[in-house]
N, CA and C atoms as a LAMMPS dump frame, in Angstrom:
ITEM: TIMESTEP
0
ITEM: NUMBER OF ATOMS
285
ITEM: BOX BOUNDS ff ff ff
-5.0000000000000000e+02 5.0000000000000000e+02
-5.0000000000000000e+02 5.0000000000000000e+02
-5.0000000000000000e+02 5.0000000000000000e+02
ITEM: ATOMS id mol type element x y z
1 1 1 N -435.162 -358.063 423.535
2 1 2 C -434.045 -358.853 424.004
3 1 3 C -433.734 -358.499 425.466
4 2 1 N -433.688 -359.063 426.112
5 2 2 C -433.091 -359.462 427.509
6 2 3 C -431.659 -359.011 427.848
7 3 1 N -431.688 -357.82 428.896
8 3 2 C -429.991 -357.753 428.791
9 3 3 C -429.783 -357.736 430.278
10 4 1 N -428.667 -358.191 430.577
11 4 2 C -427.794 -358.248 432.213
12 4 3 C -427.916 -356.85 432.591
13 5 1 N -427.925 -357.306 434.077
14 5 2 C -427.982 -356.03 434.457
15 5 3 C -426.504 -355.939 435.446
16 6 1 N -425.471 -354.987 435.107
17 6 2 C -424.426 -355.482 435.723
18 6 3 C -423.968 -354.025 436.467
19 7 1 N -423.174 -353.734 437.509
20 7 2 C -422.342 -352.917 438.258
21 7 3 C -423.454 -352.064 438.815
22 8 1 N -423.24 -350.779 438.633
23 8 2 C -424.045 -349.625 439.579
24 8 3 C -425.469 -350.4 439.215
25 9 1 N -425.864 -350.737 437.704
26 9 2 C -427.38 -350.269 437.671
27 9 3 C -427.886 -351.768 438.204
28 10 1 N -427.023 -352.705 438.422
29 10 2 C -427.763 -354.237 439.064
30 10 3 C -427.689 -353.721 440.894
31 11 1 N -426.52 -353.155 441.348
32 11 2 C -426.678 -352.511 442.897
33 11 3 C -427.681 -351.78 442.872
34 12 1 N -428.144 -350.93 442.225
35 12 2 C -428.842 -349.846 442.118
36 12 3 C -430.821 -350.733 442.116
37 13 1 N -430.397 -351.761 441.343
38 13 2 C -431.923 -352.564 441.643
39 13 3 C -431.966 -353.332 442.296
40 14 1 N -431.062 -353.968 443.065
41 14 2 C -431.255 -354.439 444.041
42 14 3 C -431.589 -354.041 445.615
43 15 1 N -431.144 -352.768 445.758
44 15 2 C -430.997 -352.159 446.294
45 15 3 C -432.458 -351.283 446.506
46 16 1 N -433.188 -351.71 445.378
47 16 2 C -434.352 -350.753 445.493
48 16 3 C -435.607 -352.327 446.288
49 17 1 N -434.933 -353.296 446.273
50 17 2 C -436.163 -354.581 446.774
51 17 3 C -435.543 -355.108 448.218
52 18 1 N -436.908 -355.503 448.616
53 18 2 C -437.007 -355.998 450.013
54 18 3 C -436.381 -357.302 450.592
55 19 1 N -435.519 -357.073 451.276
56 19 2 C -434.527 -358.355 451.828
57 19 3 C -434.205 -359.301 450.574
58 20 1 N -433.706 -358.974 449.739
59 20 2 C -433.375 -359.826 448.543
60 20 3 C -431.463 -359.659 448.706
61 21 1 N -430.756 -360.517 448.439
62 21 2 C -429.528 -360.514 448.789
63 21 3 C -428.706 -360.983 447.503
64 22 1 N -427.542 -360.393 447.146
65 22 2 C -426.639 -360.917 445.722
66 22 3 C -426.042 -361.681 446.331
67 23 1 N -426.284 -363.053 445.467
68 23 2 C -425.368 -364.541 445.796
69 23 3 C -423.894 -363.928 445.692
70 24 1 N -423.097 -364.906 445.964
71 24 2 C -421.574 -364.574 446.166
72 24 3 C -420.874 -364.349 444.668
73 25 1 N -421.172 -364.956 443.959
74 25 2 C -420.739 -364.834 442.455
75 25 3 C -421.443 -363.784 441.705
76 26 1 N -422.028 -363.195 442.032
77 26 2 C -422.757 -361.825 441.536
78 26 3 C -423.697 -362.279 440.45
79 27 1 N -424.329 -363.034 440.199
80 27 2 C -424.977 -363.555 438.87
81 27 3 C -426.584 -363.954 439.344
82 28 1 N -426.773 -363.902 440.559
83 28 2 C -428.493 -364.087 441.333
84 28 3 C -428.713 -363.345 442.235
85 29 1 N -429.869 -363.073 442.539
86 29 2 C -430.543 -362.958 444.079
87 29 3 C -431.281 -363.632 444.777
88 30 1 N -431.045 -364.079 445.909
89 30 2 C -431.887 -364.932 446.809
90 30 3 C -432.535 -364.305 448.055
91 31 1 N -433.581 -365.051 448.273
92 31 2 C -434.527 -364.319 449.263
93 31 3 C -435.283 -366.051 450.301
94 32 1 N -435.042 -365.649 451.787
95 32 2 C -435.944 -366.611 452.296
96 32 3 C -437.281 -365.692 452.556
97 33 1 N -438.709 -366.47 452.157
98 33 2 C -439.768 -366.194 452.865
99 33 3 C -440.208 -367.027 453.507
100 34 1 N -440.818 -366.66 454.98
101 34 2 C -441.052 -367.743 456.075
102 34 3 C -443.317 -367.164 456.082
103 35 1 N -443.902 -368.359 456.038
104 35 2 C -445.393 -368.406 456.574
105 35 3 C -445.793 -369.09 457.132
106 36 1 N -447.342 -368.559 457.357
107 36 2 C -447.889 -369.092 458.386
108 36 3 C -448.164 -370.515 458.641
109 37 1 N -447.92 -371.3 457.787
110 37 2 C -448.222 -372.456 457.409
111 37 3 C -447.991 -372.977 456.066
112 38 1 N -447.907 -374.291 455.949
113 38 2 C -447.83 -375.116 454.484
114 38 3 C -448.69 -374.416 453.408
115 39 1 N -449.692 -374.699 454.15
116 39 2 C -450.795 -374.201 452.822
117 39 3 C -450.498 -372.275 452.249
118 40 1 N -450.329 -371.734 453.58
119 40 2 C -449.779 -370.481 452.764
120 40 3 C -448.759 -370.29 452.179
121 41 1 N -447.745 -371.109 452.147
122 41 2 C -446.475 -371.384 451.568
123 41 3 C -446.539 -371.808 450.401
124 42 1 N -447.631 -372.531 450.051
125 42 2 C -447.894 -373.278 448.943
126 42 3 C -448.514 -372.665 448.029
127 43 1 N -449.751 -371.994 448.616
128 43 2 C -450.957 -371.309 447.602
129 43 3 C -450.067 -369.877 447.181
130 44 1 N -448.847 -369.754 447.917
131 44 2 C -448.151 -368.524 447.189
132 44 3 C -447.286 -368.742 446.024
133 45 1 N -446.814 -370.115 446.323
134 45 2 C -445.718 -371.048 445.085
135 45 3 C -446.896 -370.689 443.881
136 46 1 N -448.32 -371.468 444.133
137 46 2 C -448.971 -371.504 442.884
138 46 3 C -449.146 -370.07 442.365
139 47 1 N -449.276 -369.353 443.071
140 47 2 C -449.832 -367.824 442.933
141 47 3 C -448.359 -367.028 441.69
142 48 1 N -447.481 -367.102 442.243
143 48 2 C -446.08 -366.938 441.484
144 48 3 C -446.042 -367.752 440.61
145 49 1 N -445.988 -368.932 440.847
146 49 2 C -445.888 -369.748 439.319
147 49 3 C -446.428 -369.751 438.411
148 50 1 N -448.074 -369.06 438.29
149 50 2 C -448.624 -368.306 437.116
150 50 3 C -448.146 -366.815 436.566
151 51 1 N -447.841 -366.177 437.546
152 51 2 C -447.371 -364.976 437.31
153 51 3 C -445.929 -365.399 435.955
154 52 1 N -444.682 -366.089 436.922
155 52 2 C -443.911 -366.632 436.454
156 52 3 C -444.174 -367.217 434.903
157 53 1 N -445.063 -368.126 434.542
158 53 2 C -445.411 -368.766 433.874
159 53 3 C -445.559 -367.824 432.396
160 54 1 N -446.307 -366.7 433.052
161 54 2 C -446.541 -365.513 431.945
162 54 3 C -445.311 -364.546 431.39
163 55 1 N -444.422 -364.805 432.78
164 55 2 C -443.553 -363.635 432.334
165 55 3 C -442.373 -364.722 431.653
166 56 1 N -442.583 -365.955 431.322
167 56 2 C -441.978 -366.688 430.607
168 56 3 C -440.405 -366.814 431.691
169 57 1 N -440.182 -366.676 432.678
170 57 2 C -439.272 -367.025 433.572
171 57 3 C -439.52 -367.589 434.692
172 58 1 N -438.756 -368.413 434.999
173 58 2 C -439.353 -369.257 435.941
174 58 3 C -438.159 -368.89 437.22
175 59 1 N -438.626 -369.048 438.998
176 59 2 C -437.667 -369.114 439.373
177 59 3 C -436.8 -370.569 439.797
178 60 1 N -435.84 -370.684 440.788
179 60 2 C -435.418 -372.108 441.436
180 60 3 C -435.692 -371.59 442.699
181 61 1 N -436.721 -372.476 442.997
182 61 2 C -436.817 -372.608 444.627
183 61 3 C -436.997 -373.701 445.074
184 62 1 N -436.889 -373.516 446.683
185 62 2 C -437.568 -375.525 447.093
186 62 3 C -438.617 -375.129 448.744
187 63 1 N -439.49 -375.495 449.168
188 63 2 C -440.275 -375.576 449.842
189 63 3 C -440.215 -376.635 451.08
190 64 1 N -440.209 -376.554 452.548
191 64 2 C -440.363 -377.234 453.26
192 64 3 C -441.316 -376.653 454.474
193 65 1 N -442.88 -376.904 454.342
194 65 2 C -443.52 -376.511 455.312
195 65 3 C -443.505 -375.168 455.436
196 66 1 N -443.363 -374.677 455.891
197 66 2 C -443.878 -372.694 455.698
198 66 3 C -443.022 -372.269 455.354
199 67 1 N -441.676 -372.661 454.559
200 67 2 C -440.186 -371.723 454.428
201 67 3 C -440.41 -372.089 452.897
202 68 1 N -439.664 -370.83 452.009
203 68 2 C -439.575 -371.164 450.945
204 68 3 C -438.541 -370.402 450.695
205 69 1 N -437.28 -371.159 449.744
206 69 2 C -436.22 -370.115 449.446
207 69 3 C -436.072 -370.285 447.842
208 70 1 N -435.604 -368.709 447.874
209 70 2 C -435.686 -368.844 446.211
210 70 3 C -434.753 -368.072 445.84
211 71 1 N -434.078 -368.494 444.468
212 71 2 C -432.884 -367.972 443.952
213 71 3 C -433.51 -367.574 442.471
214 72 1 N -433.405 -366.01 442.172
215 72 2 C -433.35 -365.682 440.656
216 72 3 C -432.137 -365.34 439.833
217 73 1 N -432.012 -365.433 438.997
218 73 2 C -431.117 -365.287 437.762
219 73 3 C -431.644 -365.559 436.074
220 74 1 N -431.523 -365.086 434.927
221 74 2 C -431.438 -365.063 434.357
222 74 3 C -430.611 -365.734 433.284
223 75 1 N -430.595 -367.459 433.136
224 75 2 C -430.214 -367.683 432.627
225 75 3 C -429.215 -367.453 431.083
226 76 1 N -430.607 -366.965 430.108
227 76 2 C -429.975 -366.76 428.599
228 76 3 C -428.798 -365.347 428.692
229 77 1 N -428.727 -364.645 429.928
230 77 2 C -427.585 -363.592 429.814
231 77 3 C -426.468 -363.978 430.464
232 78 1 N -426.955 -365.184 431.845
233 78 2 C -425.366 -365.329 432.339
234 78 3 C -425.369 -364.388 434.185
235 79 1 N -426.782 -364.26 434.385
236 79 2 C -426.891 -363.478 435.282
237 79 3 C -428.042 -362.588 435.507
238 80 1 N -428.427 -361.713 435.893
239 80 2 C -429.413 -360.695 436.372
240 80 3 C -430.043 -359.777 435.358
241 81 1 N -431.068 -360.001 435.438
242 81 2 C -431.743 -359.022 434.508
243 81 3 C -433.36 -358.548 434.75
244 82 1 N -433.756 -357.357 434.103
245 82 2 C -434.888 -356.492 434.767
246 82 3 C -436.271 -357.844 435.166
247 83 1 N -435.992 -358.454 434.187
248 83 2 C -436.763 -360.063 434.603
249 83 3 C -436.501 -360.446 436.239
250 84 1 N -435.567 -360.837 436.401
251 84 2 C -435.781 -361.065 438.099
252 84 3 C -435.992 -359.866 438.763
253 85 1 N -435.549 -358.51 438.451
254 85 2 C -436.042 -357.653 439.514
255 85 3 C -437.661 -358.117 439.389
256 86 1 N -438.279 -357.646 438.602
257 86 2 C -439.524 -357.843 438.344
258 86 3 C -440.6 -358.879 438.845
259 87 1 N -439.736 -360.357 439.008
260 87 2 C -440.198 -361.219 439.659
261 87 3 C -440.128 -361.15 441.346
262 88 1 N -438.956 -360.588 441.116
263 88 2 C -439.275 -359.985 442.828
264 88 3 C -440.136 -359.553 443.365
265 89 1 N -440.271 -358.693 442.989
266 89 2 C -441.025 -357.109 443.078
267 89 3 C -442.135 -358.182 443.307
268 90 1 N -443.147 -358.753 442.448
269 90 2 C -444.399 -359.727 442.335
270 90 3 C -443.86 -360.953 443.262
271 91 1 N -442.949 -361.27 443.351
272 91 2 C -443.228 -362.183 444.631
273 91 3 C -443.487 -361.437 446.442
274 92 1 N -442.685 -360.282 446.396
275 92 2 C -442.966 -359.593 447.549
276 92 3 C -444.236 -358.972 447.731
277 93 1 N -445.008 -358.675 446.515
278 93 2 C -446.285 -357.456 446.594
279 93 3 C -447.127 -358.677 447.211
280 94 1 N -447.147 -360.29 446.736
281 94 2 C -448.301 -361.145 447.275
282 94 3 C -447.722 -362.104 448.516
283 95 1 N -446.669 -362.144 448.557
284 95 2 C -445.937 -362.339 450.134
285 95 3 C -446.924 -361.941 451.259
């Protein structure tokens, strides 16, 4: 089961990933990544979206030409959980 990750120990993981920022309502993290181009912007969407796909969470993002911004959260808790750290973590290692 899936649990929130809330007060010290959600600061405490956020805090451990790279330019990732807590939305204002405390319940996501968002991150812009900027590349070299469309196509690297893109072949990284696909690259995550299998990863994603496996870890049965998906994120919300949207794409325009080399920028991609993306917001995680954890729906079924209401907020943050070791699931988005995790997706982080794998979106930054192939960034």
């Amino acid at each position: 089961m899936v649990k929130k990750l809330e007060g010290t120990a959600r600061d405490e993981a956020i805090a451990a990933l790279d330019g990732w920022a807590l939305r204002g309502d405390g319940n996501a993290i968002t991150k812009s990544y900027k590349f070299k181009d469309f196509n690297a912007a893109f072949g990284w969407m696909a690259r995550v979206a299998l990863a994603a796909e496996k870890m049965d969470h998906h994120p919300e993002w949207s794409n325009v030409y080399n920028k991609v911004e993306v917001t995680l959260s954890t729906h079924d808790v209401g907020g943050l959980s070791e699931r988005d750290m995790a997706l982080a973590r794998f979106m930054d290692d192939v960034a």
